[in-house]
N, C-alpha and C positions, 0 to 999 in steps of 0.2 A: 076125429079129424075132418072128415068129410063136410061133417054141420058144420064145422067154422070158416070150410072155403064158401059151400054156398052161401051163409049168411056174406061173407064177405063181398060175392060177386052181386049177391044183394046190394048192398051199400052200395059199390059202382054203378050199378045200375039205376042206383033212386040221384046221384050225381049227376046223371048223362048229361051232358051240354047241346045245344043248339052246335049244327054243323052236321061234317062231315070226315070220315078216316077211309084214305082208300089206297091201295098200294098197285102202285104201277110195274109190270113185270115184261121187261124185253128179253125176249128168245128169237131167235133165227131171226133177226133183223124189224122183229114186227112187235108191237106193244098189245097188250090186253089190261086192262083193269080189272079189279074186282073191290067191294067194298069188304073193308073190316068191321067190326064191329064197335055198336057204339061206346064201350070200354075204353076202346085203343084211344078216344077222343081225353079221357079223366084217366087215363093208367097208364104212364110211359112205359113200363114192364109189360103190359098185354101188346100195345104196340110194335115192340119190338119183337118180344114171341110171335106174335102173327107174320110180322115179315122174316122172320128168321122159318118159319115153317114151311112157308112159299119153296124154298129150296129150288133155284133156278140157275142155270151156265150163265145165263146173264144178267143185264141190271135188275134191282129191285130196289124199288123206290117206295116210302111211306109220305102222303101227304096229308096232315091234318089241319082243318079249317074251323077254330076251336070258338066255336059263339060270336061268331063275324069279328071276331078281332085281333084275331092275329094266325099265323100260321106257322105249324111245324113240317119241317125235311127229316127223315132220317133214310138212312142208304144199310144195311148192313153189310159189311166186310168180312173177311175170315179172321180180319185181325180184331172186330169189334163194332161199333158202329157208330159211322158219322151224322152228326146233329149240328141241325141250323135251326134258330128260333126266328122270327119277321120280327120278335118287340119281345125286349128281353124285360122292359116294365110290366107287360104279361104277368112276372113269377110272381109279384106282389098280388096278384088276385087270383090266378090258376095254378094248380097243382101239377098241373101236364105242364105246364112254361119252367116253374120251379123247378122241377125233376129233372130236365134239359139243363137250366142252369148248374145242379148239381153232378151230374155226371160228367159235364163240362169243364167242372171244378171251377168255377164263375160265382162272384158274392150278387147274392139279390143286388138290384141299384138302387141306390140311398132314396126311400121315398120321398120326402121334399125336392130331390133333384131330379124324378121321376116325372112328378104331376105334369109339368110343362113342357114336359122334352119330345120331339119328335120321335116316331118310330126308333127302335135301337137293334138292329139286326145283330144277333151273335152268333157262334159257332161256326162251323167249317161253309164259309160262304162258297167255296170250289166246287162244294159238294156234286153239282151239276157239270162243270167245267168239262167232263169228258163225254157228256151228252149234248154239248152245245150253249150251252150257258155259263160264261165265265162270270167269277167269283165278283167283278165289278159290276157285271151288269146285275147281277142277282141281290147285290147288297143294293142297289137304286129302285129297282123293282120293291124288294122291300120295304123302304124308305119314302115309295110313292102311299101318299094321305089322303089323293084322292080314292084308290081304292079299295076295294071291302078286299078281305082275302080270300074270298072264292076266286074273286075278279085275279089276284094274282097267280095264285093255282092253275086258274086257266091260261094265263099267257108263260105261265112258265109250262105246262102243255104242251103251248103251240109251237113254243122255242125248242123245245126235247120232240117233238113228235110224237107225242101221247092227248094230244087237245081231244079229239074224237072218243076216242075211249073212255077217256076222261069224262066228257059230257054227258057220253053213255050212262055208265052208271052214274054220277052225280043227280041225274036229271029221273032216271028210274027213283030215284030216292028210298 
């Protein structure tokens, strides 16, 4: 049993995408960062394991910046965990956007009506809303074509009060 996890965590591994997985974690009023591993970027289940591991009184946040083109939220709850994708056209080429769609309970979007569509934000767009970013502004953040999705990661940061930290490690790479 053992040989078949490592060969598996092999395979993730020889996957890994371009980007970034880091989880934001507020205690006693003050944010810290840390980086997850580059799994969490190609594996919605390690993803979530690693924030569910954190184990924290207060928020905790997953943000992933999946080969500069699109980005995933996840929050974990005690009832389960909330997901927002930035471009739900994503799941037609990523297996991390896919797996959000699926736990979602959300049908991939018809590729022909895919190719030429703007950004398509899905899931719990509130996700932030009690850290200071409501669900509208966060679905337009999304939706902005000018930026790469680092670039959004970080202004959603600066709105939640994790930008510093954030950069920190992003920038430690």
């Amino acid at each position: 049993m053992a040989v078949q996890s490592v060969e598996a965590r092999a395979d993730v591994r020889e996957q890994a995408l371009p980007g970034y997985a880091v989880a934001a974690i507020r205690e006693d009023g003050q944010w810290r960062c840390t980086r997850m591993t580059p799994e969490a970027l190609v594996d919605l289940d390690t993803a979530i394991t690693e924030l569910r591991e954190l184990r924290s009184t207060g928020a905790v946040l997953g943000l992933l910046d999946v080969d500069d083109e699109f980005f995933v939220l996840l929050r974990p709850s005690p009832g389960g965990i909330a997901l927002m994708v930035s471009d739900a056209v994503a799941a037609l080429d990523y297996d991390v956007a896919a797996d959000v769609l699926d736990l979602l309970r959300l049908e991939l979007p018809p590729e022909e009506e895919a190719l030429d569509s703007p950004p398509w934000p899905e899931g719990d767009l509130a996700i932030l809303a009690d850290l200071g970013l409501p669900a509208d502004e966060l679905e337009v953040l999304a939706g902005e074509v000018e930026l790469y999705p680092d670039e959004q990661l970080a202004a959603i940061g600066r709105r939640c009060g994790f930008a510093d930290a954030l950069a920190e490690v992003v920038d430690a790479g």
